[in-house]
C-alpha positions as CSV (number, residue, x, y, z in Angstrom):
1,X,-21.5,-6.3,-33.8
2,X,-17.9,-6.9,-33.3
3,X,-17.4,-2.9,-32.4
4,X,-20.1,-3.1,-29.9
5,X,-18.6,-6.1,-27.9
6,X,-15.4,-4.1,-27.7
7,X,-17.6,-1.2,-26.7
8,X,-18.8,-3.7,-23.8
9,X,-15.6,-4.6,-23.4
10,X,-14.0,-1.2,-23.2
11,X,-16.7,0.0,-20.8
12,X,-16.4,-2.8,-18.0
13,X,-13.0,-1.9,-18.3
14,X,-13.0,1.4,-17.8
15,X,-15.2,1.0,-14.9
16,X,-12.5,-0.8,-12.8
17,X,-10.1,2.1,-13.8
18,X,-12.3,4.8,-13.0
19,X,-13.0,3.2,-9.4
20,X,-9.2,3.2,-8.7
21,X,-8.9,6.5,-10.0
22,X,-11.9,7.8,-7.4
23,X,-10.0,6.9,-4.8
24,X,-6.6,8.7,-6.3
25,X,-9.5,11.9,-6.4
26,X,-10.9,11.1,-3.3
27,X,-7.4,11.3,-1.2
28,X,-6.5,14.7,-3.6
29,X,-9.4,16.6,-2.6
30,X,-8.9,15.9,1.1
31,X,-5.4,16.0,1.7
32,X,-4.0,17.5,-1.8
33,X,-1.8,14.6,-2.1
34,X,-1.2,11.9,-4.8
35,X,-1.8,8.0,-3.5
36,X,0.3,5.5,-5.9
37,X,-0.6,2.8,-3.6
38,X,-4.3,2.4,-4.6
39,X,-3.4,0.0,-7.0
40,X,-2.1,-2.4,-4.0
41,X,-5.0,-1.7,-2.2
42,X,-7.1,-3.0,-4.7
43,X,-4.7,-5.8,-4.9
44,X,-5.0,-6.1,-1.0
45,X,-9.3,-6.1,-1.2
46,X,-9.1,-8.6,-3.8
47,X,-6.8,-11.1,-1.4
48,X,-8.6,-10.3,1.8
49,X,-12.2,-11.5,-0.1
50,X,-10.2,-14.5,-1.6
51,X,-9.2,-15.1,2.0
52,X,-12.5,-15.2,3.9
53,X,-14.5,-17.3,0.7
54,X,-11.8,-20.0,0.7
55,X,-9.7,-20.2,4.2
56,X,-12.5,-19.0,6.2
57,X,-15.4,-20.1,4.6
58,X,-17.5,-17.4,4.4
59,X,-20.2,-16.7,1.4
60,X,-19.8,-14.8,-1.3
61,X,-22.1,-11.4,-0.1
62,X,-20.8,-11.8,3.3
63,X,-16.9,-12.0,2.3
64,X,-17.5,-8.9,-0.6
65,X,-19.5,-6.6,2.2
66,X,-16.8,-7.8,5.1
67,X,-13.6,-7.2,2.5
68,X,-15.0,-3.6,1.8
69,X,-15.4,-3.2,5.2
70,X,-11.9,-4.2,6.6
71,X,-10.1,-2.4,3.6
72,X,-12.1,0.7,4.7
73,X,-11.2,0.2,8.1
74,X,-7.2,-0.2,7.2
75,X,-7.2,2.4,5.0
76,X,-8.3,4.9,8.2
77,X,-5.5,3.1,10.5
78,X,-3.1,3.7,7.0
79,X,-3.4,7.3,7.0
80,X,-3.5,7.4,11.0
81,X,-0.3,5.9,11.3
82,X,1.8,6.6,8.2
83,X,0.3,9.7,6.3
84,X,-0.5,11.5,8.9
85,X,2.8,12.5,11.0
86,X,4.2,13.2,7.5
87,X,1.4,16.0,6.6
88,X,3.0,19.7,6.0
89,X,6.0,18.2,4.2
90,X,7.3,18.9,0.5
91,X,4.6,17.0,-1.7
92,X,7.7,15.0,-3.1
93,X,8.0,12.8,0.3
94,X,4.4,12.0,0.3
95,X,4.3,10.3,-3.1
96,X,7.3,8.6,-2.7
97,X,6.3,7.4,0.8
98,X,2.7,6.0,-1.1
99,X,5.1,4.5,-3.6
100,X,7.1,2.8,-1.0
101,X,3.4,1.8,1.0
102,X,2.6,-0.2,-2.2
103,X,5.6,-1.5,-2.8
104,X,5.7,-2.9,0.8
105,X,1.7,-4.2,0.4
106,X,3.2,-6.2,-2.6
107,X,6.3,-7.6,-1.1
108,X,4.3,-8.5,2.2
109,X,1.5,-10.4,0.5
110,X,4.5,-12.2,-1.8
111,X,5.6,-13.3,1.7
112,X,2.9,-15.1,2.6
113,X,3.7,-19.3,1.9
114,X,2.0,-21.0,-1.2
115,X,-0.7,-17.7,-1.5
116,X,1.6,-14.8,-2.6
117,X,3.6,-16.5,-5.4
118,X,0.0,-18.2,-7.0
119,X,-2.4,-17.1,-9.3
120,X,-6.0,-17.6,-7.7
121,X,-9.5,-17.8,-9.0
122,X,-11.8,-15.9,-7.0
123,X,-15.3,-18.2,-6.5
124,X,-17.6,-16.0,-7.3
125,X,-21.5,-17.5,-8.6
126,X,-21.6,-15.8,-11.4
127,X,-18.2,-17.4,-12.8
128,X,-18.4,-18.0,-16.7
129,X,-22.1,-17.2,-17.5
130,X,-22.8,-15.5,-20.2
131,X,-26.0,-14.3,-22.0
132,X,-26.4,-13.6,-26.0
133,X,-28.9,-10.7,-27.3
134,X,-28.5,-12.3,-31.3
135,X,-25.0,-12.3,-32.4
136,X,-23.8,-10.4,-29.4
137,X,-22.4,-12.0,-26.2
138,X,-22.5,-10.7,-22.6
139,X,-20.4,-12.0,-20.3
140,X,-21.7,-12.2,-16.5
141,X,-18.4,-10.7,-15.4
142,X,-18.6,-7.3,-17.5
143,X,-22.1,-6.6,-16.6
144,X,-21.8,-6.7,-13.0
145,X,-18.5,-4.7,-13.3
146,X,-21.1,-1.8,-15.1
147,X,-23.6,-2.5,-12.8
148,X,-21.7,-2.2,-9.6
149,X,-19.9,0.3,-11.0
150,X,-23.2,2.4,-11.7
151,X,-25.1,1.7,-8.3
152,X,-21.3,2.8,-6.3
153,X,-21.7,6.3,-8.3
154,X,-25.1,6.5,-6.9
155,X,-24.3,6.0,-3.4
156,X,-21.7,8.2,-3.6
157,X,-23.8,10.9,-4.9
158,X,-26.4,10.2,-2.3
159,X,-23.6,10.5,0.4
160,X,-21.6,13.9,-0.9
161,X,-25.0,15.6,-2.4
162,X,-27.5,14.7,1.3
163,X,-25.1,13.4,4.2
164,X,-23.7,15.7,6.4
165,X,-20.4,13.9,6.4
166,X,-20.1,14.4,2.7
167,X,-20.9,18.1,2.4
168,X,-18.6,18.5,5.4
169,X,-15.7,16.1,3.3
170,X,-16.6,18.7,0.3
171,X,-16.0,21.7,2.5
172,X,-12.9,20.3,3.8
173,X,-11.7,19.3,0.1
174,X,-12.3,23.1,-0.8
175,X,-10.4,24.9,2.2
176,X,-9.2,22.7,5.2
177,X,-8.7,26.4,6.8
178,X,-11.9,27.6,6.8
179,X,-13.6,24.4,7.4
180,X,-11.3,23.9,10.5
181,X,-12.6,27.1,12.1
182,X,-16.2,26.4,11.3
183,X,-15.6,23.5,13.5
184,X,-15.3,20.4,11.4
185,X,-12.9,17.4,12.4
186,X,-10.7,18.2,9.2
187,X,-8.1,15.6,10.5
188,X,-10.8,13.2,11.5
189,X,-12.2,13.5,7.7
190,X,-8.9,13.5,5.9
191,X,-8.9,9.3,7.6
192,X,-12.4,8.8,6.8
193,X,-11.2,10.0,2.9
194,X,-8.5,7.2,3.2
195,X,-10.5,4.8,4.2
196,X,-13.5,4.7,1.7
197,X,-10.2,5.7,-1.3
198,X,-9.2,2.0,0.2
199,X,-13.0,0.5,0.9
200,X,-13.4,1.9,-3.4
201,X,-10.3,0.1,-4.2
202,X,-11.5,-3.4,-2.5
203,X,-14.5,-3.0,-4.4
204,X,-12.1,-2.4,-7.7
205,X,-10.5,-5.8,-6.6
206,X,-13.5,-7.8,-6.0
207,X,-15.0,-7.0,-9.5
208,X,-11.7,-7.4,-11.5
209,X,-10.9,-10.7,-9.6
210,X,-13.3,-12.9,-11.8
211,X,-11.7,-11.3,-15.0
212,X,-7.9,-11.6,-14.4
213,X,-7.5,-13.7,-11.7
214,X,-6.1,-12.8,-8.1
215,X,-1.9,-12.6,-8.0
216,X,0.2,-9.9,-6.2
217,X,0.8,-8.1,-8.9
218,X,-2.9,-7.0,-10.2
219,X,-2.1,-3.5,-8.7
220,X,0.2,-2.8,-11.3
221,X,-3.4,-1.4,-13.3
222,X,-2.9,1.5,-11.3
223,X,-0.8,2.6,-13.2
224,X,-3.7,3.1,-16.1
225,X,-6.0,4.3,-13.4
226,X,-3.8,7.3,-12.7
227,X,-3.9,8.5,-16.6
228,X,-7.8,8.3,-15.7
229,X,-7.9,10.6,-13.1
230,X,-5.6,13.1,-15.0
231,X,-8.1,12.9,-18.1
232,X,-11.1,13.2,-16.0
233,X,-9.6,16.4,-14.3
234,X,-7.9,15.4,-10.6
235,X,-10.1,17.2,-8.4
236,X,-13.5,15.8,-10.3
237,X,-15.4,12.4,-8.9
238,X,-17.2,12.0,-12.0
239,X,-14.2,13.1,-14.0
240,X,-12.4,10.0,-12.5
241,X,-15.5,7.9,-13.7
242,X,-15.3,9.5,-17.6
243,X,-11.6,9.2,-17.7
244,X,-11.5,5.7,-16.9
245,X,-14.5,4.7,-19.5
246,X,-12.2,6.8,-21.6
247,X,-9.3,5.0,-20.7
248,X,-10.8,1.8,-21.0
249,X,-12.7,2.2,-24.8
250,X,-9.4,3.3,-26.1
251,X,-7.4,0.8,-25.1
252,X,-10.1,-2.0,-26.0
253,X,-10.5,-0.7,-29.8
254,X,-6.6,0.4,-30.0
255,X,-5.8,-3.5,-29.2
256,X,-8.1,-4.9,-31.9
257,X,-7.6,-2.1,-34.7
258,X,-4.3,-1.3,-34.4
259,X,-0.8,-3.2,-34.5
260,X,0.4,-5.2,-31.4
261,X,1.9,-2.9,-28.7
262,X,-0.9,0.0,-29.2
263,X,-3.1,-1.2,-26.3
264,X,-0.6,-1.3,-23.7
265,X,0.3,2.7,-24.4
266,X,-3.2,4.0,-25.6
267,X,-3.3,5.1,-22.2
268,X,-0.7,7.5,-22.3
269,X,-1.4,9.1,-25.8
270,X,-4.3,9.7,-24.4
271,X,-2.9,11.4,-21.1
272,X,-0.5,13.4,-23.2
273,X,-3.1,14.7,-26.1
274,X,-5.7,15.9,-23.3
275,X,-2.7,17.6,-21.7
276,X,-1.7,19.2,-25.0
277,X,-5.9,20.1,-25.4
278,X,-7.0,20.5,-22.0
279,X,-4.4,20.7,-19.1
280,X,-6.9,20.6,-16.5
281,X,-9.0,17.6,-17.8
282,X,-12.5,17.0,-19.0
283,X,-13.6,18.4,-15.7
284,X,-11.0,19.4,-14.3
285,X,-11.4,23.2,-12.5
286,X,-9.4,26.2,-13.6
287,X,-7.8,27.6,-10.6
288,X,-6.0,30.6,-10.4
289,X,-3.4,32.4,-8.2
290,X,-2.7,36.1,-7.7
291,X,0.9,36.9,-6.9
């Protein structure tokens, strides 16, 4: 019983991992660029609904489905205004302009008087409720991480697999070329990738609020989300998903069966065995280049 509430454990988790790492594969496949600032995004989400349950008063459906919304909308006006003029240069200055985004998402929100510097507790109603099946205990928390988790995979699915906007984002992700001359906006979706990467990660923040708290440094677990993506396979959605429930089981039954200091690197043995056994991921695509 003890190994399956670490499974439980493991799996909500992983879930928060693999959302952050979707929106790493989301902004791959459109732009072929590597975000390190979707951990402050998710950081960012995470503040915004803290913002509008407690300053502004809003309830708790309203503030998660307006937080998603605003996040989505910044992350479009992000890659309008920063990403954007920089497309077309070495891939070098791209990642460390996302590392310097994050970093200045942090220090900004630090900034802000007797809110940055604090640890918060997001209100949510489902706070500290647990239910027991026997001998095993379900927190409230970890299920709706799973469940939200699960019914987000759906929807995005539903809107890559039947939408027109998400078989034209797939066409784009494949050749940006080709899709440009068949007449799709490919600059229009490369924002539109940004912002639901950033509308993923406020959903990433809202669930993991309850469990660790909200404090400007919560996007540090980005860090673990990227080893998710890169076990998954970068250019795979449900890879991202895998990896992270990957990411997350490890790391829960490394920190209760092994000695102290395995959890916090069971993320990167993991990273650097799949890359020894598979260099392309669990999904990953095998691409190859005549010269």
């Amino acid at each position: 019983m003890q190994f399956v509430q670490l499974l439980i454990s493991g799996i909500s988790q992983g879930c928060i991992y693999g959302l952050i790492a979707l929106g790493f594969v989301l902004i791959y496949k459109a732009t072929e660029t590597v975000s390190f600032a979707q951990g402050e995004l998710m950081m960012l989400g995470a503040f915004c609904g803290l913002a509008l349950m407690t300053v502004l008063g809003f309830p708790f459906w309203v503030a998660v489905l307006a937080s998603i919304l605003a996040m989505g909308c910044f992350g479009v006006v992000l890659e309008r205004a920063v990403i954007r003029p920089i497309l077309g240069q070495p891939a070098f200055s791209i990642v460390m302009l996302t590392i310097g985004i994050g970093y200045v998402l942090r220090g900004l929100v630090t900034m802000i008087p007797n809110i940055g510097t604090e640890t918060h507790t997001l209100p949510v109603p489902y706070k500290d409720l647990s239910f027991r099946l026997g001998a095993l205990v379900l927190n409230a928390e970890q299920l709706v991480v799973i469940g939200a988790t699960g019914v987000l995979c759906v929807l995005l699915f539903a809107m890559f697999r039947y939408s027109k906007l998400g078989v034209a984002m797939q066409a784009s992700s494949q050749n940006q070329l080709a899709a440009y001359y068949m007449g799709i906006p490919v600059q229009r979706l490369n924002g539109l990738a940004w912002g639901l990467a950033a509308a993923v990660a406020a959903v990433a923040g809202l669930l993991l609020a309850p469990i660790t708290f909200v404090h400007a440094n919560m996007g540090l677990i980005g860090l673990k989300a990227f080893p998710a993506a890169v076990v998954g396979g970068f250019g795979s959605l449900p890879g991202a998903i895998v990896g992270g429930l990957v990411i997350g089981i490890v790391e829960s039954l490394s920190g209760f069966y092994l000695p102290d200091g395995f959890k916090d690197t069971a993320a990167y043995i993991v990273v650097l065995v799949m890359l020894m056994v598979k260099p392309n991921g669990l999904f990953g695509e095998k691409l190859r280049k005549k010269v």
